[in-house]
Every structure is written in structure tokens, then in C-alpha cells.
C-alpha positions as CSV (number, residue, x, y, z in Angstrom):
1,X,13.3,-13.0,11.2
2,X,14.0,-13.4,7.4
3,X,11.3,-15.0,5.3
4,X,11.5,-15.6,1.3
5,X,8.9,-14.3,-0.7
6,X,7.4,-15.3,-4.1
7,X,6.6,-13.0,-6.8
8,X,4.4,-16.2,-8.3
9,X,2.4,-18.4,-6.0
10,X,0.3,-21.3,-7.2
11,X,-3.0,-22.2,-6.9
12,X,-4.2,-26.2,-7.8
13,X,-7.9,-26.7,-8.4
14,X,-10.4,-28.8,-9.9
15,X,-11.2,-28.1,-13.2
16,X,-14.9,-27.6,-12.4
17,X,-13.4,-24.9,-10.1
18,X,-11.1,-23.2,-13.1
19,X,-14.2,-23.0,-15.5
20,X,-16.5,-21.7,-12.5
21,X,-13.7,-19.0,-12.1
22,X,-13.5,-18.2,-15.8
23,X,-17.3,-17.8,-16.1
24,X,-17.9,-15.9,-13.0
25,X,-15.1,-13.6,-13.3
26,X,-14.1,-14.6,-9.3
27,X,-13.1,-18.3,-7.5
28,X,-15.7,-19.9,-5.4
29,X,-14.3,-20.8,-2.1
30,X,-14.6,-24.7,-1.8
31,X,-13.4,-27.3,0.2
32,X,-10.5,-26.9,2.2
33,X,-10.7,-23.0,1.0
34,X,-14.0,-22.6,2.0
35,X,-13.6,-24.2,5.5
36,X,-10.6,-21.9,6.6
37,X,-12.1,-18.7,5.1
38,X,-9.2,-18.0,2.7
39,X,-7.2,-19.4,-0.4
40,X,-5.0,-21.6,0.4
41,X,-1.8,-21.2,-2.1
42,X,1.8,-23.1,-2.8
43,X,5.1,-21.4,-3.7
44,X,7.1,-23.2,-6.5
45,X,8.7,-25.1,-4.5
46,X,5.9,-26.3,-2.0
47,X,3.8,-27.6,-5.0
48,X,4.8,-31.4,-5.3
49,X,3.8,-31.7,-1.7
50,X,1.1,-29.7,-1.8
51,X,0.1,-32.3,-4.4
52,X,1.1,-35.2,-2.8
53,X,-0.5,-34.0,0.8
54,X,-3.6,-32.7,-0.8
55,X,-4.6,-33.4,-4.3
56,X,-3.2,-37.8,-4.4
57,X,-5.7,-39.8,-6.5
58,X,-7.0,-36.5,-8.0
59,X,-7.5,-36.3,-11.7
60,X,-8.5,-33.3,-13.8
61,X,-6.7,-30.9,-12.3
62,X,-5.5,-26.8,-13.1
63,X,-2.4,-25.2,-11.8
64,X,-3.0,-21.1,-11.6
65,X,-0.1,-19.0,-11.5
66,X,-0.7,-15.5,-9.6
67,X,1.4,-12.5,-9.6
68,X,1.6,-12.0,-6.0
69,X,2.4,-8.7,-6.2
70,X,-1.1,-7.8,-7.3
71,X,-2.6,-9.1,-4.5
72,X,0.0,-8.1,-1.9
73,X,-2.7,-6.4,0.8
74,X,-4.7,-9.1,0.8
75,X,-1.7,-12.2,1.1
76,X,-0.4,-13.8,4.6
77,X,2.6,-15.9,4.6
78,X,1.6,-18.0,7.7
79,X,3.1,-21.4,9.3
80,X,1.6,-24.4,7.8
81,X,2.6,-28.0,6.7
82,X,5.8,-28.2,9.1
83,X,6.1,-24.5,9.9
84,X,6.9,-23.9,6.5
85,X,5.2,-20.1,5.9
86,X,2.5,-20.8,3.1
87,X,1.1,-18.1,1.0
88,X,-2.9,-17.8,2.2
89,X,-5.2,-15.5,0.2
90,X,-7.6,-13.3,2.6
91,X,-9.3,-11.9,-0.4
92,X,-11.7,-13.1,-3.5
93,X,-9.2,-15.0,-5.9
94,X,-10.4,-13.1,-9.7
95,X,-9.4,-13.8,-13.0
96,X,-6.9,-10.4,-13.3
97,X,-4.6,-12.0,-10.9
98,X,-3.5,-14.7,-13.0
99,X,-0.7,-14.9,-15.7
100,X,-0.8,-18.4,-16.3
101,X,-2.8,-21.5,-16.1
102,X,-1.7,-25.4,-16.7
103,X,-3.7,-28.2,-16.9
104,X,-1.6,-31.2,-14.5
105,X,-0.9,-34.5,-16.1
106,X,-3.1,-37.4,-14.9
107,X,-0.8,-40.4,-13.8
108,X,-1.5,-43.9,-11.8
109,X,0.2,-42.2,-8.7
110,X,-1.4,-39.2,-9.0
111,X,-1.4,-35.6,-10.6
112,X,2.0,-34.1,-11.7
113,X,3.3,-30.9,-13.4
114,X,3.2,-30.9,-16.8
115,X,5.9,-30.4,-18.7
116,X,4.9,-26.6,-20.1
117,X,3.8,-26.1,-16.1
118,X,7.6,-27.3,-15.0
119,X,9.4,-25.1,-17.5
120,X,7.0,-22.0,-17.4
121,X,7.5,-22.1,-13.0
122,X,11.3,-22.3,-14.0
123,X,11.6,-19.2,-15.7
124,X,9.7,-17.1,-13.7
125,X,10.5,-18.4,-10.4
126,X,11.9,-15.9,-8.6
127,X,12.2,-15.2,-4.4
128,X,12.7,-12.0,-2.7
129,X,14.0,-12.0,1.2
130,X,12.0,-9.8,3.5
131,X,13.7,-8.7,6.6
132,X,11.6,-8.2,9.5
């Protein structure tokens, strides 16, 4: 089966979360996180509806972007919102595995990239296919 894989992947968070991380060195697993026992994360282009599934009537949120590379042992690409394969981290999410972080624009219809988020994922989106 061929699969794409991201060299980025995306994690969106509370900003209570983001400063929890950036004090303690390591993300608390919360929520939805801490239920399943892993970090759920978004490609590039699974992040609107990860927004709009997950995060509508949210404000105050931060956009991480990971090198995926970095945390390649540890990262399943499993079936998720319709059987698209979703990047899940099996592994403490730390502050060394982030390259960038975003704060998302508040709207009435809910949280969107910002513009620096939209044109930072731009240029350094990029997908390898894995044959397997």
C-alpha cells in the first residue's frame, strides 16, 4: 500500500497547554490526548478539519510544528477521521521536537491559521511516499 508521509506534523493546543509545555520541558497529556494514550497530531493538510472537527468555538489557541523525523520511532500513521492515516505520537511530546510555534487567529466562527502559520506550513511542507 502507498502512504504519504510528512516531514512536519502539527500539533493544536490550548495555550495553557503550550506554556505548561514550555515550563516543564515535556506536554501533559490532556483531553482527547490523554484519553487515547497518545498525541494525537494533523499533517498540513488535515489541519482545517482538525480545527473545525475538534477545536470550533475554541479561542486561545497554539499551532506546534514538529519535525517528524525526530520522533520517527515513536510516530504511527493510523486510520482516523474517514480512514485518512493521522500522524499519532506514542511517546512524551518535548520541547526539542519543535521548530515552530503559531498562535491561531481568534474569529466568530472559530480558530484559523494565522497568516505567518499559513505561509511558514507553505514553505516547508513537504510529503514523502512510503512504499510498503
Amino acid at each position: 500500500m502507498n502512504k504519504f508521509m510528512a516531514d512536519i506534523v502539527y500539533k493544536i493546543l490550548p495555550q495553557a497547554d503550550w506554556l505548561a509545555l514550555e515550563r516543564d520541558g515535556q506536554l501533559p497529556l490532556t483531553g482527547t490526548d490523554a484519553r487515547d494514550g497518545f498525541v494525537h497530531l494533523s499533517t498540513a493538510q488535515q489541519l482545517v478539519g482538525t480545527l473545525q472537527q475538534h477545536f470550533a468555538g475554541a479561542d486561545n489557541l497554539v499551532l506546534l510544528a514538529l519535525d517528524a523525523t525526530q520522533i520517527a520511532t515513536d510516530l504511527k500513521w493510523e486510520a482516523s477521521r474517514n480512514g485518512a492515516l493521522f500522524p499519532h505520537l506514542y511517546a512524551p511530546l518535548s520541547r526539542p521536537h519543535i521548530v515552530a510555534d503559531f498562535a491561531l487567529d481568534d474569529t466568530q466562527t472559530g480558530p484559523v491559521l494565522s497568516i505567518a502559520a499559513r505561509s511558514w506550513i507553505d514553505q516547508n511542507q513537504c510529503e514523502r511516499e512510503v512504499v510498503g
